[in-house]
C-alpha positions as CSV (number, residue, x, y, z in Angstrom):
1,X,151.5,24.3,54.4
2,X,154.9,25.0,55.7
3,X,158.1,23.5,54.2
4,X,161.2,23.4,56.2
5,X,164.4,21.2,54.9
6,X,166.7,21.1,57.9
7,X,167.1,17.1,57.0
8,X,168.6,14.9,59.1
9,X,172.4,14.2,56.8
10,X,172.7,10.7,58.1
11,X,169.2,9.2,57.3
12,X,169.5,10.8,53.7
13,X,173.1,9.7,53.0
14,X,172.1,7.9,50.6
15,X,168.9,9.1,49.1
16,X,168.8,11.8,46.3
17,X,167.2,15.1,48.9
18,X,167.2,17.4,46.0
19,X,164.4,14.6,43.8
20,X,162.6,13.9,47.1
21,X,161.8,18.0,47.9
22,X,161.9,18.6,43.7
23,X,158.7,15.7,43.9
24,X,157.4,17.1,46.7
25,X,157.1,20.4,45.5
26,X,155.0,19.0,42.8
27,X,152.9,17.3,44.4
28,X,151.7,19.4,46.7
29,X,150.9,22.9,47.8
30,X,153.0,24.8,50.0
31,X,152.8,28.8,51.5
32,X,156.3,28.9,53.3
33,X,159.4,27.4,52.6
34,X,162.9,27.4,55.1
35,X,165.6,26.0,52.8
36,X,169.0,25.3,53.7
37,X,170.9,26.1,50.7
38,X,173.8,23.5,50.6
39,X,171.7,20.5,51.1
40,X,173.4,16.2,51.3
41,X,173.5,16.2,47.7
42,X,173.9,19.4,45.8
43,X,172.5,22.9,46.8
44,X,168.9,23.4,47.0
45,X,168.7,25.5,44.2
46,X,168.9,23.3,41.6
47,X,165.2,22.4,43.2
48,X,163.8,24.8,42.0
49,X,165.0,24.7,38.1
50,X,162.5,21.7,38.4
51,X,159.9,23.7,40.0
52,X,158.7,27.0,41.1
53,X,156.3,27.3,43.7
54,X,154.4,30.0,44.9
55,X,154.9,29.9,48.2
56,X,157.4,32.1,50.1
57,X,161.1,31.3,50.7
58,X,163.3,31.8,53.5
59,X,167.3,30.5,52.7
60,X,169.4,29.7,55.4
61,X,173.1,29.1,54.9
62,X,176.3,29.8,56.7
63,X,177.7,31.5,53.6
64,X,176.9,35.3,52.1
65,X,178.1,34.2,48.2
66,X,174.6,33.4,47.5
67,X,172.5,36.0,48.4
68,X,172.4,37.4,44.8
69,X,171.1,34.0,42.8
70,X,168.8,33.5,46.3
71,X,166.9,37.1,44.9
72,X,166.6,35.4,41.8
73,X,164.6,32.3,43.3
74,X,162.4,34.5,45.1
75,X,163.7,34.8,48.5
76,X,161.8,36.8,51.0
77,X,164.4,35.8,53.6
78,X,168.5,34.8,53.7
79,X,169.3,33.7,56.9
80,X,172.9,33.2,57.8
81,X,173.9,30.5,60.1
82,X,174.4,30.6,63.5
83,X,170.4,32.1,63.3
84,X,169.7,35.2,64.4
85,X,166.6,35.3,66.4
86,X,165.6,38.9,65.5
87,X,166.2,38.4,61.9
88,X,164.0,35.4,62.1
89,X,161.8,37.2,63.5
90,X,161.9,40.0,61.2
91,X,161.5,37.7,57.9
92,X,158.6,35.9,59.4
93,X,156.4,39.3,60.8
94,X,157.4,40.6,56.7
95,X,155.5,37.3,55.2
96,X,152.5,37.3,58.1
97,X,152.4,40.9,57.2
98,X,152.1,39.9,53.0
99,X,150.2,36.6,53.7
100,X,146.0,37.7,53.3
101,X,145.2,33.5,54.4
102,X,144.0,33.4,58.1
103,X,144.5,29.8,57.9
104,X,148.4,30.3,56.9
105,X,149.1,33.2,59.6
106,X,147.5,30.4,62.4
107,X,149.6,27.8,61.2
108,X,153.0,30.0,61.2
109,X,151.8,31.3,64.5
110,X,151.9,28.0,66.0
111,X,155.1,26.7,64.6
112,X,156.6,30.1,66.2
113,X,154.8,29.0,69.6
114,X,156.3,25.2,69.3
115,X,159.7,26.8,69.0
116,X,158.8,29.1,71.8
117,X,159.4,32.3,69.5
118,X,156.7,35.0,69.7
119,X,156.0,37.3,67.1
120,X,156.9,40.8,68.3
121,X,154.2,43.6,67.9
122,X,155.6,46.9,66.9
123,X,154.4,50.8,66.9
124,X,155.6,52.3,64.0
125,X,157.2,56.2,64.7
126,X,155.6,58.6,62.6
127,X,157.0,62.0,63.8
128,X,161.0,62.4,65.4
129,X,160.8,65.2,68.4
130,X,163.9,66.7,68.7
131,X,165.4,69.0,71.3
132,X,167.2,72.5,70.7
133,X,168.2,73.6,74.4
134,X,164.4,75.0,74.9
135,X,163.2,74.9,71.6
136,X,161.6,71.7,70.4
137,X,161.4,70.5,66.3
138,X,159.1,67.7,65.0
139,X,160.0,66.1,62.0
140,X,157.7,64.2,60.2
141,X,159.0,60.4,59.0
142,X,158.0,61.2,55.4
143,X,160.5,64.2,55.4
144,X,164.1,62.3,56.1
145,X,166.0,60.9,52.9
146,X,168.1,59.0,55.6
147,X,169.4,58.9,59.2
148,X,173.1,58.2,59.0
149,X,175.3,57.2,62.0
150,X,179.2,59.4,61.8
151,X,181.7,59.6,64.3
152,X,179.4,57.9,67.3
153,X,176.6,61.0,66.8
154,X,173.6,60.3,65.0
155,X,171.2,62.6,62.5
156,X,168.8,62.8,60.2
157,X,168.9,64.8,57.1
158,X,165.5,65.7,55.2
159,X,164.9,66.0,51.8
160,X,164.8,69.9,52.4
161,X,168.9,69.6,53.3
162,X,168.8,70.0,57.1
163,X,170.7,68.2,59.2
164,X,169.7,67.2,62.8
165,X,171.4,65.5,65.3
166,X,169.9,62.7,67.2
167,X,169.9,61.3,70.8
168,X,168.8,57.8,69.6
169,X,171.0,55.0,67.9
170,X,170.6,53.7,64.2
171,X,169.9,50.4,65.7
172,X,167.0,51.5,68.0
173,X,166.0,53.8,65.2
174,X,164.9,50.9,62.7
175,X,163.3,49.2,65.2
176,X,160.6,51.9,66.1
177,X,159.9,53.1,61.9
178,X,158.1,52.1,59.1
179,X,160.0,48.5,57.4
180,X,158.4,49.3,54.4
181,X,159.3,52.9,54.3
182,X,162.8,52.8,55.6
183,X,165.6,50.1,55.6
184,X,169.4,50.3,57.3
185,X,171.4,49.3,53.9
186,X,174.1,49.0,56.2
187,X,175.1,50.0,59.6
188,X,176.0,53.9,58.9
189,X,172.4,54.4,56.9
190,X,168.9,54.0,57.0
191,X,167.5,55.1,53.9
192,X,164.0,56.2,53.0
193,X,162.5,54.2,49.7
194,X,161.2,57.6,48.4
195,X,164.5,58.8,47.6
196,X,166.3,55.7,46.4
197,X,167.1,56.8,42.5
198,X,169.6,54.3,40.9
199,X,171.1,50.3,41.7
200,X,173.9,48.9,40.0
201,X,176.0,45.7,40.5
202,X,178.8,46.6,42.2
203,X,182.5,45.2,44.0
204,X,182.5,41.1,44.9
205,X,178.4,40.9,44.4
206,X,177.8,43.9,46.4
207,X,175.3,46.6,45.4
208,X,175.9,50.4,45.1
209,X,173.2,52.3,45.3
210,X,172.0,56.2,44.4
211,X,170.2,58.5,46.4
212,X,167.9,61.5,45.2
213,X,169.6,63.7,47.3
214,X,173.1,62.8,47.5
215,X,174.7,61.0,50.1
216,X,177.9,63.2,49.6
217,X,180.5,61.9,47.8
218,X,180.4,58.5,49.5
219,X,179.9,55.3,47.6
220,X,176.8,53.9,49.5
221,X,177.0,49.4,49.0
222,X,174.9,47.5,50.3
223,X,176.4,43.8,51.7
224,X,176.4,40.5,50.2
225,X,174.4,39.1,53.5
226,X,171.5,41.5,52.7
227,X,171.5,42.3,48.7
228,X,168.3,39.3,48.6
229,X,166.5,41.0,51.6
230,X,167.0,44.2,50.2
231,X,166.0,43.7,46.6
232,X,162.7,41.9,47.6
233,X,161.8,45.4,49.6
234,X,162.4,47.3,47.0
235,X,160.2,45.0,44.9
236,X,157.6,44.9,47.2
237,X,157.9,48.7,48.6
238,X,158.6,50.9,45.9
């Protein structure tokens, strides 16, 4: 079953929405859950001091303070409002791709077809071919650390130390690799998993992260927007 609490704030004016979806909850069994955070009557987490489903949840909310707690309710997802399609996309392909329950996929699959969204299929890049005047080098995926975007150019750097420079953007670049391998912590770096080394708390709920090898001398954060998206890969990818 599939949850979604976009409510209707007129019609539950004056009825308690956090108790209705908290009794809900209990009552019945659900895979997927969209939650608007800040709901008529409170924000939706307190739902979930009352209960903890098993299902899957995907927060929506037009503010980026609560990414951090959302991590700590499970998020899969944290949308921000307006919605971006592709990001919708992206958390709902991540959860068909974890979900094992034919029955589940089928019925996400045909909510995404009564919105009119379809899921997008994607071949993952294994190997980078890059050109040297006549000379031609093949990387393999499983040799970059990260791909980092400076001064408009592009390049990757593997875990050997090279450097190469790119043709391609960082933005087409994460859509043709390996989500569960490699993840754009912000929009200078995509970083490989493998050589993630240390997280810490960092500046206004940010997180600063630690590469094995160094990013330079940079301080590497990742934003308030995506600390829940990012700390769910790591959970489920590394």
């Amino acid at each position: 079953m599939i949850l979604a609490s976009w409510f209707n704030s007129k019609y539950f004016y004056k009825r308690n929405v956090l108790r209705v979806i908290a009794e809900f909850l209990k009552k019945n069994e659900v895979d997927l859950i969209f939650m608007d955070i800040q709901l008529t009557d409170g924000n939706s987490f307190n739902i979930f001091s009352q209960v903890n489903p098993s299902a899957y949840i995907i927060f929506t909310t037009a503010y980026d303070k609560y990414a951090l707690e959302a991590f700590e309710h499970n998020a899969i997802g944290y949308l921000l409002k307006p919605l971006n399609e592709d990001k919708f996309i992206s958390a709902v392909n991540k959860i068909m791709q974890l979900k094992e329950k034919t029955s589940f996929n089928e019925n996400l699959a045909s909510l995404l077809q009564q919105m009119n969204i379809k899921p997008k299929e994607k071949e993952i890049k294994r190997k980078f071919i890059l050109k040297f005047n006549d000379k031609i080098k093949i990387i393999d995926a499983n040799e970059i650390v990260y791909l980092v975007s400076e001064n408009r150019n592009c390049y990757l750097v593997t875990f050997s130390g090279d450097k190469y420079f790119m043709d391609d953007s960082l933005s087409k670049i994460i859509t043709e690799v390996d989500n569960t391998q490699f993840y754009p912590i912000n929009r200078s770096y995509i970083i490989n998993v493998a050589s993630l080394e240390n997280i810490e708390k960092y500046f206004n709920s940010t997180l600063k992260i630690t590469l094995n090898p160094k990013i330079n001398d940079d301080i590497v954060t990742i934003s308030r927007e995506n600390t829940a998206d990012f700390l769910h890969w790591i959970e489920i990818n590394n």
